[in-house]
N, C-alpha and C positions, 0 to 999 in steps of 0.2 A: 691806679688810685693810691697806693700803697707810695710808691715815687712821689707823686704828685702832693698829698701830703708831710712828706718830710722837707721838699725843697716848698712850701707854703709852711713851715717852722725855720727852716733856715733866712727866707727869706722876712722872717718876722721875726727873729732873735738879732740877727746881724744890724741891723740901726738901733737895736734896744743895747746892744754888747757896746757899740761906738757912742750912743747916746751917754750910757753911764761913767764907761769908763773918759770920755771926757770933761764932765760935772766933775768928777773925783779928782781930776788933775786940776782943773781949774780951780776947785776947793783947798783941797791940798797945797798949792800952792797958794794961796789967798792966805793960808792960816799957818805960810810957814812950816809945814809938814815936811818931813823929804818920804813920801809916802811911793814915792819913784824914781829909779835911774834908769837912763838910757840900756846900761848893760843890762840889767836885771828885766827888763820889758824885751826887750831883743831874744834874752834866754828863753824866754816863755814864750814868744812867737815861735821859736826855734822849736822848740820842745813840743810843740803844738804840731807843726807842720810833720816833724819827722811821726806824731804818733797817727794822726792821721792820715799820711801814706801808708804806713803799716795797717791802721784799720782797714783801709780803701783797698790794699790787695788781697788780705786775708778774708775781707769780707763774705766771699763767695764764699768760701769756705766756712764759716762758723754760719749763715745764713743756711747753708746744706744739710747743714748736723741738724742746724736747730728744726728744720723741714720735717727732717725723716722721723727726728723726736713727736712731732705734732703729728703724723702720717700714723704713729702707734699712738693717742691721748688716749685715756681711759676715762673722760667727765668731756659732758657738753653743754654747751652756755646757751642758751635760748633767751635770755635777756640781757640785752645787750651794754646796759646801764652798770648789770651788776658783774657783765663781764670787764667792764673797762676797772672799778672799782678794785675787781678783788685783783685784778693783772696789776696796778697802782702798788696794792700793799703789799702786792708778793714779791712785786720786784724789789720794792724799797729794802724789805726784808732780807730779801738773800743777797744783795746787794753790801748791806751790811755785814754782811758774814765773810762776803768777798773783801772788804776793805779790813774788815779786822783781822782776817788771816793775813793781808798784805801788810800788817804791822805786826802782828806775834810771829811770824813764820819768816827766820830772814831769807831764803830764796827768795819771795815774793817782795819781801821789803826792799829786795837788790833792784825789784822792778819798780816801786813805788815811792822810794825813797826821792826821786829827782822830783816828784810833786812839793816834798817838804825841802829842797835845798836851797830855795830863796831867804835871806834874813828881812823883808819885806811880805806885808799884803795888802794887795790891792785887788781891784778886778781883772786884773792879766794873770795875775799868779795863777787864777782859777781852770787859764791856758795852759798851764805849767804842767802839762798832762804825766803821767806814768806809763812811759814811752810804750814797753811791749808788752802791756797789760791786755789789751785787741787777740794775742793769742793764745789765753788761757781765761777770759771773762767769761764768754759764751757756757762754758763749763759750767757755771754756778744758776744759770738761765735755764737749761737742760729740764729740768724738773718742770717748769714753766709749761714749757712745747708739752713735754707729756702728759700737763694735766690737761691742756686742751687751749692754751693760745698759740696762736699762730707767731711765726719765727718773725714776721715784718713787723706785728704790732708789739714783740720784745723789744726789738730795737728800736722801734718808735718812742715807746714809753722812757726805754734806757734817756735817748737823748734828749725827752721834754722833760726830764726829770733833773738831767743835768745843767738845764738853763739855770734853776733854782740853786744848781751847787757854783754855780761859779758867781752870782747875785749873792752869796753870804760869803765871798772874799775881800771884805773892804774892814777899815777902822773910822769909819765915818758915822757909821749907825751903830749905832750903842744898846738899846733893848727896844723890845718890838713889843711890849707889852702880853695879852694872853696868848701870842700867837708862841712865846717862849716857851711853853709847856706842850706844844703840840709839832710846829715845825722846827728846822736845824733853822737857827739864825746865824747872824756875825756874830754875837756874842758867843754861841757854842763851838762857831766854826772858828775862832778866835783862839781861845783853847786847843782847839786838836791842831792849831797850826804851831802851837808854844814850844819852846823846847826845855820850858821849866818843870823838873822831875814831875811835881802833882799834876800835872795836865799832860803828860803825855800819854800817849795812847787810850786819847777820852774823845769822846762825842765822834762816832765813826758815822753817824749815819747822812746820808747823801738828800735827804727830803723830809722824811720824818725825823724824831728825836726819840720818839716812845721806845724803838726799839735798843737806844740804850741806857735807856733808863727800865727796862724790861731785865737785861743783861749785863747790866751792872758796871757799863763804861761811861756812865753822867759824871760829869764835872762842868758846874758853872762856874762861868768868870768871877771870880774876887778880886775886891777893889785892890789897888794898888799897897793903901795904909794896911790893910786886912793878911795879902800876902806879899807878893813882890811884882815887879814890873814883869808884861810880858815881855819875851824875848822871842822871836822869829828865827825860822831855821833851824840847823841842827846842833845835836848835842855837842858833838864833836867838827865844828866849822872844816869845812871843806882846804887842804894846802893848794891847791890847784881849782882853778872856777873856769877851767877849759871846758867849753861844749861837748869833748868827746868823755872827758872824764865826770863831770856832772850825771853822765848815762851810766857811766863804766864803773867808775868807782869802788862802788859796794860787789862787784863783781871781783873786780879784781883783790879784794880785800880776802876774799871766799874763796879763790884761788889760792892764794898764799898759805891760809890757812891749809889748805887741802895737802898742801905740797909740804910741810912740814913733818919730819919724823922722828920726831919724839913723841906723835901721838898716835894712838890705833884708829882703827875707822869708826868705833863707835864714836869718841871724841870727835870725828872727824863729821859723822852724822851731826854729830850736836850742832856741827858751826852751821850746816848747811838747813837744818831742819829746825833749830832749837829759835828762839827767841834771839833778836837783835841784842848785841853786851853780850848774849850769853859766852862762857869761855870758860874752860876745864882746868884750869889753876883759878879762876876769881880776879885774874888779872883788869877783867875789862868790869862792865854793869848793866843789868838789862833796866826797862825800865823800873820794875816794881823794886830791882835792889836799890836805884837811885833812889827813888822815895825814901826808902826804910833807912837810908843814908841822911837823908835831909830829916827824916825825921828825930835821927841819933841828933843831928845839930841842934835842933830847936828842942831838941831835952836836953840837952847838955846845957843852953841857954836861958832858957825859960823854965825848967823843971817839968815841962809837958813835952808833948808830938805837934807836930803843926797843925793834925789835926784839931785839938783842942786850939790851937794860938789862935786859928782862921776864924774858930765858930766862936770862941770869946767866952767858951766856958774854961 
């Protein structure tokens, strides 16, 4: 039953994925967009493929954990309405917690980084998976099994949930009206794709939006006049856009660091555990120093912080 409904979502996602992402092309092209390249859609196939083998072998394994998790639950759901409901918020919730760690915590960001390396969005981007994410996710689910859902309807939910996240990877749909205050749209997910100091590391959440506007990572899009043009990808543009380095990169950067001696190991903690920029001379910028940076600009400009310049007081 459990089988049977996941390939009855696959098999209802897959002409809705091809359906979309075609309209976009064909629009995008119509209106002069370059909302697409050949390389950059190949990358995301690539990216795609390589992280789904990895889920597909590891599966059995975080499926086990999560088993034996449920095998011990401590709460039982006798209504089944209000079990699917509350499995919904919870996932989305700690779900959350899991993406926002994948951006404050750079070993994790070393994994989730290849999601943000495209300077594009469209609907394949949202294939642009975070390759070895598959074996350390399940972790953050754990809790889940042990209140009392079962390991199959985790990951059933996980992947209907993420229909909705790769559906807010476009620049086509601009605001969605009251559904902005409750679910992630393109315009939030727009934002956390930017790599404009005030929007980075905003809008983490995967289905809902409440949960960061609960915890304090809400940032909506501002018009262009109001702050600056968005800009896609990363801070620091990639010198090589090889396949293997696209994965590797921020790994090997955490090596280097590692292997250098003129620092102790607490420094050395820092690179591996500390926020992404972070750095033990002030050499590099996390994101909240870039802000406070851009904010020096636009007082040194304006006599205020950008915060004031955006809101127009």
């Amino acid at each position: 039953m459990d089988s049977l409904r996941e390939q009855i979502l696959i098999l209802i996602s897959t002409p809705v994925y091809i359906f979309i992402i075609g309209i976009e092309v064909l629009l995008s092209n119509y209106r002069h967009q370059k909302l697409y390249t050949w390389k950059d859609t190949l990358t995301n196939v690539y990216l795609m493929i390589v992280n789904s083998a990895i889920d597909l072998m590891f599966r059995g394994v975080y499926i086990l954990i999560l088993d034996y998790c449920y095998r011990h639950h401590v709460i039982e759901f006798h209504n089944m309405i209000v079990y699917w409901i509350i499995l919904l918020l919870l996932e989305d919730l700690l779900y959350y917690w899991l993406h926002r760690f994948d951006h404050e915590i750079r070993l994790f960001w070393a994994v989730h980084v290849t999601h943000h390396s495209s300077e594009h969005l469209n609907f394949t981007v949202g294939f642009r998976s975070s390759v070895f994410q598959p074996l350390y996710r399940f972790i953050y689910f754990m809790p889940l099994a042990l209140m009392g859902f079962k390991a199959l309807d985790i990951v059933f939910i996980y992947s209907a949930t993420q229909i909705w996240g790769i559906f807010v990877h476009t620049e086509l749909i601009k605001k969605m009206g009251w559904l902005e205050y409750i679910l992630v749209t393109p315009s939030h997910h727009r934002v956390h794709h930017a790599s404009n100091p005030k929007y980075l590391d905003k809008n983490m959440g995967m289905f809902l939006i409440i949960w960061d506007k609960m915890f304090g990572t809400f940032q909506p899009e501002l018009p262009e006049k109001a702050y600056q043009p968005i800009k896609y990808g990363l801070t620091k543009p990639l010198e090589k856009e090889s396949w293997g380095n696209i994965i590797f990169h921020e790994w090997k950067s955490i090596l280097g660091d590692l292997r250098r001696t003129d620092i102790g190991w607490r420094e050395k903690m820092g690179y591996i555990f500390g926020p992404p920029g972070w750095s033990h001379d002030g050499s590099r910028l996390t994101s909240e120093e870039m802000r406070k940076e851009e904010d020096g600009v636009y007082e040194e400009e304006y006599g205020v912080g950008y915060s004031k310049v955006v809101s127009g007081k």
